[in-house]
C-alpha positions in Angstrom: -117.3 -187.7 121.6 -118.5 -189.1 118.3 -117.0 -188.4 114.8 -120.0 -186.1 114.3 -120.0 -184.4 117.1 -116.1 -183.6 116.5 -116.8 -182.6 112.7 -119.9 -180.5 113.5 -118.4 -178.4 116.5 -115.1 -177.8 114.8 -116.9 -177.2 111.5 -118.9 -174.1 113.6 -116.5 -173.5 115.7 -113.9 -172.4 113.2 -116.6 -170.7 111.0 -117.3 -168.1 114.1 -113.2 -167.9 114.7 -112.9 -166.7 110.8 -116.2 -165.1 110.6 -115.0 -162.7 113.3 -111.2 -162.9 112.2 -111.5 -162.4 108.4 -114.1 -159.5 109.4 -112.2 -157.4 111.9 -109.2 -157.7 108.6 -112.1 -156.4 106.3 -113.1 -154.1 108.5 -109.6 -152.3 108.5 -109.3 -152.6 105.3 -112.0 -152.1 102.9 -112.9 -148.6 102.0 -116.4 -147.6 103.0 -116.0 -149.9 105.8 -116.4 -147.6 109.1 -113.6 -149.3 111.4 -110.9 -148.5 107.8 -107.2 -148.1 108.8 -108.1 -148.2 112.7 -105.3 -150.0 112.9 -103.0 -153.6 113.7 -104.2 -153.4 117.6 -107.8 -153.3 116.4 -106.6 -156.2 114.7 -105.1 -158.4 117.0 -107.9 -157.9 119.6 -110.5 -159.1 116.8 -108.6 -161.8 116.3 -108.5 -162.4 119.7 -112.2 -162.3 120.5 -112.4 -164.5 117.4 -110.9 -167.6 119.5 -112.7 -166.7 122.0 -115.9 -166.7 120.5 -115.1 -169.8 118.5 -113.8 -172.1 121.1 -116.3 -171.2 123.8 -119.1 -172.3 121.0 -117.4 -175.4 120.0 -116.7 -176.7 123.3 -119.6 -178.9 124.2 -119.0 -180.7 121.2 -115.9 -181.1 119.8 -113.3 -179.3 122.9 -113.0 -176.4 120.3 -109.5 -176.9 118.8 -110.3 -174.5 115.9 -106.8 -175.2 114.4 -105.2 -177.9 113.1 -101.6 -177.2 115.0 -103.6 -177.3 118.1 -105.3 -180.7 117.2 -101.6 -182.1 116.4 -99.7 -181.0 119.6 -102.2 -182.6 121.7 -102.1 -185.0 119.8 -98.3 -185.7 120.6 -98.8 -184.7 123.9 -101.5 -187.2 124.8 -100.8 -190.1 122.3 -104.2 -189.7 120.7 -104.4 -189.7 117.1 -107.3 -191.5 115.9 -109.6 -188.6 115.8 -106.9 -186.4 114.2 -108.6 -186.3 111.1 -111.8 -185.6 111.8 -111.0 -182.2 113.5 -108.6 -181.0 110.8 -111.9 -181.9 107.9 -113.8 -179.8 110.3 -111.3 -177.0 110.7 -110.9 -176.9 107.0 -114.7 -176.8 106.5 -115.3 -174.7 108.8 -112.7 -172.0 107.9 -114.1 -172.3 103.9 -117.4 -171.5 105.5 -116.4 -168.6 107.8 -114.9 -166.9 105.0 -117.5 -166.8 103.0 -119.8 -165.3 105.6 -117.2 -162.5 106.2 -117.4 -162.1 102.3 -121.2 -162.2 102.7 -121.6 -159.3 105.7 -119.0 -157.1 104.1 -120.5 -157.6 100.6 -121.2 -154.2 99.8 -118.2 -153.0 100.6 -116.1 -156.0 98.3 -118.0 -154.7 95.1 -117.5 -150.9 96.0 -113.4 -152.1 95.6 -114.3 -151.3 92.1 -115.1 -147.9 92.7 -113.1 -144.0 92.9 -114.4 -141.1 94.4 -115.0 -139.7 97.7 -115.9 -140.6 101.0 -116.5 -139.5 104.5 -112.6 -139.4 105.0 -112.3 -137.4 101.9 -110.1 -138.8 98.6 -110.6 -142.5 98.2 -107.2 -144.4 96.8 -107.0 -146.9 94.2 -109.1 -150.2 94.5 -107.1 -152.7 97.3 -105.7 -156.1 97.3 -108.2 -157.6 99.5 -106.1 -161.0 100.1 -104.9 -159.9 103.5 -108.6 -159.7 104.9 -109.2 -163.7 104.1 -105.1 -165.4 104.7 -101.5 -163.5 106.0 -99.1 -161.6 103.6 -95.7 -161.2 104.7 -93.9 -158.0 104.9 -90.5 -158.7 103.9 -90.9 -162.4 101.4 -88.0 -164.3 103.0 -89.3 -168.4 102.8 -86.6 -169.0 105.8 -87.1 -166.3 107.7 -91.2 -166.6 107.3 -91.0 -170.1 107.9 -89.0 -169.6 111.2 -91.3 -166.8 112.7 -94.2 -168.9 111.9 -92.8 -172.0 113.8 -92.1 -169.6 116.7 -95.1 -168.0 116.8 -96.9 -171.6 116.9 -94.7 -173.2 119.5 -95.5 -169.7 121.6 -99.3 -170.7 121.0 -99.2 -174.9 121.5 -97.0 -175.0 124.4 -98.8 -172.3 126.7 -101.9 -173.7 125.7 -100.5 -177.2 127.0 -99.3 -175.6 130.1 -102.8 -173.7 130.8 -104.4 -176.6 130.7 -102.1 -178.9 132.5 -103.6 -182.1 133.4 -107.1 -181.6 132.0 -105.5 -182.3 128.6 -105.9 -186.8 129.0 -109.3 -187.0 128.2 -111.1 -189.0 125.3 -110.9 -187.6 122.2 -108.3 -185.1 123.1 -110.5 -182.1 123.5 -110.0 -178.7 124.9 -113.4 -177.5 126.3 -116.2 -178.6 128.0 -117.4 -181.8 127.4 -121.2 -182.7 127.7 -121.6 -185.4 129.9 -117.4 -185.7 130.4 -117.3 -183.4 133.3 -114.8 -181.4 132.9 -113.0 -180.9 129.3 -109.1 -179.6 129.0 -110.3 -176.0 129.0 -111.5 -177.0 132.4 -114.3 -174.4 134.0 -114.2 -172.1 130.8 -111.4 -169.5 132.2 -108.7 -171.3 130.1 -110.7 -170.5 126.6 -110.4 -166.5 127.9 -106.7 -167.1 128.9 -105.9 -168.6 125.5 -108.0 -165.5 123.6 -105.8 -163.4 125.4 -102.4 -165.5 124.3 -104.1 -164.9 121.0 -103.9 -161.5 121.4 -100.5 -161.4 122.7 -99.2 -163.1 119.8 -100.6 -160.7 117.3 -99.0 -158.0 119.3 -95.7 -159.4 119.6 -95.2 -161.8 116.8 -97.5 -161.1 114.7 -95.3 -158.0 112.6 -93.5 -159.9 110.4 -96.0 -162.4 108.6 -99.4 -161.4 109.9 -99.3 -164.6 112.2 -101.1 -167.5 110.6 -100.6 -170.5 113.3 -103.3 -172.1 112.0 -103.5 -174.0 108.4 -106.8 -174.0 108.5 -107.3 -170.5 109.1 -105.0 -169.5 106.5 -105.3 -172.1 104.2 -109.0 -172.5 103.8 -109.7 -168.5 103.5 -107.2 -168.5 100.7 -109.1 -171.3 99.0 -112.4 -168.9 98.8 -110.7 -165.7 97.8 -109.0 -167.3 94.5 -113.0 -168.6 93.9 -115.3 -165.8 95.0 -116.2 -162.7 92.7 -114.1 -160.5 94.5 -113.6 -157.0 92.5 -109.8 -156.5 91.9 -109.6 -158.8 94.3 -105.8 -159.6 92.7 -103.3 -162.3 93.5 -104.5 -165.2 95.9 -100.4 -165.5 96.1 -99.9 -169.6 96.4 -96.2 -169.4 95.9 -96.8 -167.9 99.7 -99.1 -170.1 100.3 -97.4 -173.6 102.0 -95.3 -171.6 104.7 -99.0 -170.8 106.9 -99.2 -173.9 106.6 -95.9 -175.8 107.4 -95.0 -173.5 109.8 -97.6 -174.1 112.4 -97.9 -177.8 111.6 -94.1 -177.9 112.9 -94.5 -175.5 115.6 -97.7 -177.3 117.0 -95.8 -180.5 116.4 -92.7 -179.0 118.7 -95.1 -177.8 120.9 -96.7 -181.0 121.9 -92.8 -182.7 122.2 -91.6 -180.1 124.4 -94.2 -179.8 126.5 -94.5 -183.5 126.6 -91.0 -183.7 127.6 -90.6 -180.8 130.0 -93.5 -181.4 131.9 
């Protein structure tokens, strides 16, 4: 795989994971949005179909890491770090991108943040923070305890993954679908990428209470990056004192990931 082909796939790829991601969150959340308050499971399977959507269309190019903590535990795993940087510029770019199409399909509904009145489902609250559609929020703001679920939660993603893939993960340019040309990729005949959308899934249901489960910098920290730019009505705080645990938490926990699978198995 070429350095283009890397950038371009995981530039796409991630922009369909957050496209779909950051909408389902908008969805939920935005008044005069027709999916409003339906709820964390609604959430979680968006999320979900997000990865799966992503990965499977970043495949043939890149192997569809689509998140930064991913890249860096098979990166450990497999010794492979020359083309490190390229996906992570992609993943960035890419999740910058996919939030402002999210912004862009629910655009109506941002500007009507502004507004009170009535709707369908009667009495309409007061305007809401809308920072929770584009990165995570934690419930209870505890920097250890935050910082500790979102290293768990990333080893539970990265080691999995590892193990899902088994032996398919040694090929050039450490990718994790199918490979033009390669035969088969670390995702193998294309089951894996439905496995890991399920894992996805999984971890929102389980893990995901506490901090809204980032395990992904990209995903969190490029999203963030548009809502403190974009003309978002009462959009309020884009929190950055927040900010650095979605990141350093999965950059650790795909980091463990990729040692212990590398040393159990």
């Amino acid at each position: 795989m070429s350095n283009g082909d890397i950038f371009v796939g995981e530039l796409i790829g991630t922009a369909i994971l957050i496209l779909f991601g950051a909408g389902v969150c908008a969805a939920v959340t935005l008044r005069f949005s027709k999916a409003r308050a339906s709820g964390w499971i609604v959430i979680a399977f968006g999320w979900g179909f997000a990865v799966l959507a992503g990965a499977y269309t970043a495949a043939p190019l890149s192997g569809g890491h689509l998140n930064p903590a991913v890249t860096l535990g098979l990166a450990v795993d497999t010794g492979v770090w020359d083309k490190v940087w390229v996906y992570i510029l992609g993943q960035m770019a890419g999740a910058m991108l996919g939030a402002v199409l999210a912004y862009l399909v629910y655009f109506a509904q941002f500007q009507a943040n502004t507004r009170k009145g009535g709707t369908t489902e009667g009495t309409v609250d007061e305007p809401v923070p809308t920072l929770g559609i584009f990165s995570t929020i934690p419930e209870i703001r505890n920097p250890v305890a935050n910082l500790i679920t979102e290293i768990l939660a990333t080893i539970a993603l990265v080691l999995p993954l590892l193990a899902l893939v088994g032996n398919n993960r040694h090929v050039e340019g450490i990718g994790i679908g199918q490979i033009a040309g390669q035969g088969e990729g670390i995702y193998g005949s294309g089951i894996v990428i439905l496995l890991v959308a399920l894992l996805v899934v999984g971890i929102g249901l389980s893990l995901g209470g506490p901090t809204g489960y980032a395990i992904n910098p990209a995903r969190d920290l490029g999203p963030r990056i548009i809502h403190s730019v974009l003309p978002i009505p009462n959009k309020g705080t884009s929190d950055w004192g927040y900010s650095w645990i979605p990141v350093v938490g999965p950059v650790i926990g795909g980091l463990l990931g990729g040692v212990i699978y590398n040393a159990a198995f």
